[in-house]
C-alpha positions in Angstrom: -4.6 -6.8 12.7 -4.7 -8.6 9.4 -3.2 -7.0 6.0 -4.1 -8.1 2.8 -0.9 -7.1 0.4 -1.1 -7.2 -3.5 1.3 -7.9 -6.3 -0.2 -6.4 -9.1 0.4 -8.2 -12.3 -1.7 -8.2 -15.8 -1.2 -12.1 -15.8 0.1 -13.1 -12.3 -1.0 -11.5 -9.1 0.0 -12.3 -6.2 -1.9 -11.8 -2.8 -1.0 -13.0 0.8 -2.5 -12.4 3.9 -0.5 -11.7 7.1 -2.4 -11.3 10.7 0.0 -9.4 13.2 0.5 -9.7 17.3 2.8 -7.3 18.9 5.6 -8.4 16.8 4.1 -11.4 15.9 3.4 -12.4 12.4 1.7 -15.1 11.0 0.4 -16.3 7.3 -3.3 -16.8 7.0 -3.3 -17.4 3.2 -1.7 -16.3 0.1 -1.9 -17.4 -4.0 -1.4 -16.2 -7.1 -4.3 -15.6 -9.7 -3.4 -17.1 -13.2 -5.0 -14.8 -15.4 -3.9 -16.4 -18.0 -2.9 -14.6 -21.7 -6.6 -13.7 -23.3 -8.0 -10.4 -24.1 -6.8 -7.7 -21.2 -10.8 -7.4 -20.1 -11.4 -11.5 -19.5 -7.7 -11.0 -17.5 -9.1 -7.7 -15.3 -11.9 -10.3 -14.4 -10.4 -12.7 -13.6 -8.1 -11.0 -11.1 -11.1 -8.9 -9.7 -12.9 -12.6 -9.0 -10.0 -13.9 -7.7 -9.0 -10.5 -5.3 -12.9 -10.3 -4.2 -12.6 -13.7 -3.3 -9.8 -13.2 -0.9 -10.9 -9.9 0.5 -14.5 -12.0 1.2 -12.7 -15.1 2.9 -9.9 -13.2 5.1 -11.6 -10.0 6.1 -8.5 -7.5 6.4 -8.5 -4.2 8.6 -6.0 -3.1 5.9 -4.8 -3.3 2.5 -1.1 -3.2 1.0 0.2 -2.7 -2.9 3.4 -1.6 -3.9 2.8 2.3 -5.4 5.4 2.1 -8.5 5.9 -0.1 -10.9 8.6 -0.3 -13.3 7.7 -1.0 -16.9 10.0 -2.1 -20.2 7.8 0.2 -22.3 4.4 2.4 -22.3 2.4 -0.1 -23.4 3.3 -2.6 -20.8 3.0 0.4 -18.0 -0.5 0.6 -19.3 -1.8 -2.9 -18.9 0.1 -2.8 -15.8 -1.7 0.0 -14.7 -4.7 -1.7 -15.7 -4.1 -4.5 -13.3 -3.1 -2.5 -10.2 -6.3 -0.6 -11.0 -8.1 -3.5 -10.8 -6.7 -4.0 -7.4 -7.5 -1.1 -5.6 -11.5 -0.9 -6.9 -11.8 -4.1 -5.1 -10.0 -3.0 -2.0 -12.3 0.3 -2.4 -15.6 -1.3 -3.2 -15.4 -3.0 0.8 -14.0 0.3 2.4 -11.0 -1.3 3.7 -8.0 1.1 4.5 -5.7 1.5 1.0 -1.7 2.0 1.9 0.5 2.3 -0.8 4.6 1.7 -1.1 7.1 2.0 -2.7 8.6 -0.9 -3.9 12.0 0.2 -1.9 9.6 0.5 1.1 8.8 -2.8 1.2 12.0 -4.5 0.5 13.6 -2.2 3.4 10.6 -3.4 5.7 11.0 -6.9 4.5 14.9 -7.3 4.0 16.6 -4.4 5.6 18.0 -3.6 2.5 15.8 -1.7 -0.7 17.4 -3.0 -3.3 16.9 -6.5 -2.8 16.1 -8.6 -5.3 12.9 -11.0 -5.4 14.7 -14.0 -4.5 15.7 -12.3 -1.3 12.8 -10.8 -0.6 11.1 -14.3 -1.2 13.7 -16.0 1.2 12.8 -13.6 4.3 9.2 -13.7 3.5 9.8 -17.3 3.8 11.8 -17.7 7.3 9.8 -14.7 8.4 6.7 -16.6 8.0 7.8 -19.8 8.2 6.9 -20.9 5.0 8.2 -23.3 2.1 9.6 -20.8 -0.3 9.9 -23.7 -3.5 5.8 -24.0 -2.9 5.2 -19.9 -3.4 5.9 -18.1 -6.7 7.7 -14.3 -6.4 4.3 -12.6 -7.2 3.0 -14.3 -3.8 6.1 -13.4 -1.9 5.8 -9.6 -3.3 2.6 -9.5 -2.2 3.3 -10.9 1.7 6.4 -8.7 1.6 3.6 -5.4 1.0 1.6 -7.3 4.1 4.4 -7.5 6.0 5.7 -4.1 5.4 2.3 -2.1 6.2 2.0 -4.4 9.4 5.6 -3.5 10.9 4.6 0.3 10.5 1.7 0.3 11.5 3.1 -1.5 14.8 6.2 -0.1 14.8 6.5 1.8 18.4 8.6 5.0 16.6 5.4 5.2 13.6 2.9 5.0 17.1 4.6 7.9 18.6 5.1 9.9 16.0 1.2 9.7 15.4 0.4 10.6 18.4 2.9 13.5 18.4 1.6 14.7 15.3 -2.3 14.2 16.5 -1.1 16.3 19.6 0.5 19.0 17.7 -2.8 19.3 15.0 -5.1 19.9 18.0 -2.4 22.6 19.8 -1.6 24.4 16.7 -3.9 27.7 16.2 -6.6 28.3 13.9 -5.2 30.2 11.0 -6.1 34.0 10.8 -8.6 35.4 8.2 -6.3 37.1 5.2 -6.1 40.3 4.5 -8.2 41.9 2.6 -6.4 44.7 0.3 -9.2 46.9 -0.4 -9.5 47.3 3.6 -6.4 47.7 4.6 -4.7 50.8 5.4 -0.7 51.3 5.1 0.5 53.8 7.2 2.9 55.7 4.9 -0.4 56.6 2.9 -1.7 59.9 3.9 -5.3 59.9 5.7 -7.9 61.8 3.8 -9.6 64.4 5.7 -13.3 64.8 5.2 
């Protein structure tokens, strides 16, 4: 399985590509798009081009991005927002699977601890993947830590069997009955007309 994670990021956004084998993983690519510090619509462009680009070359079965973001203020939520918007149109425009997580998520998956802090996430992406950590920027690393994350739980044994348990209990569980209707429904302390 390959998984495409994403670092969302109104000026920097990072993407990596992980492919996974049993418990295997291995990097295929990664970058960052510099989208530089012009108008927020050249910027949304630029990362779309670059994010289309990937998604063309690298052909995942899935895609990754962290679901929350922290902001210092509204107005850099919103441009932020922007961004990660950005992200998931492309993923959506070629019908590839969308997972979202929580940036806790990923750094549990990644670190074993959710509270890490990029430079630790960065250093087990790195000896995880066996990469040189001083030649990829944090954005990149974020965005292989979402890959990495989605890729252990999707082949995580518990996360298989726990599908399965829940596909097995959807098709045993019975249909639901058709409600009540008041209007027909007779209670039995009323008393019974007699015609």
């Amino acid at each position: 399985m390959r998984v495409l994670g994403i670092d969302p990021g109104s000026h920097r956004t990072g993407w990596g590509v992980v492919s996974v084998t049993g418990s295997k993983l291995v990097h295929l690519g990664s970058d960052t798009i510099l989208a530089g510090d012009g108008p927020i619509a050249a910027r949304l462009c630029v990362i779309a081009s670059g994010l289309e680009t990937a998604l063309a070359k690298y052909a995942p079965e899935a895609v990754a991005v962290e679901s929350v973001f922290h902001a210092k203020n509204a107005r850099s939520a919103l441009i932020l927002g922007h961004a990660r918007g950005v992200a998931l149109l492309c993923a959506a425009r070629t019908g590839v699977p969308l997972y979202e997580y929580t940036a806790g998520q990923i750094k549990q998956a990644t670190v074993g601890f959710g509270r890490a802090d990029k430079e630790q996430v960065q250093e087990m992406v790195r000896r995880l993947l066996g990469l040189d950590a001083s030649k990829m920027s944090l954005d990149t690393s974020d965005a292989l830590a979402a890959a990495i994350c989605h890729a252990q739980s999707e082949t995580s044994p518990t996360v298989k069997r726990l599908a399965a348990l829940m596909a097995d209990s959807k098709r045993a569980r019975p249909t639901p009955l058709e409600p009540l209707r008041r209007s027909t429904r007779r209670v039995a302390s009323e008393p019974r007309e007699e015609s």
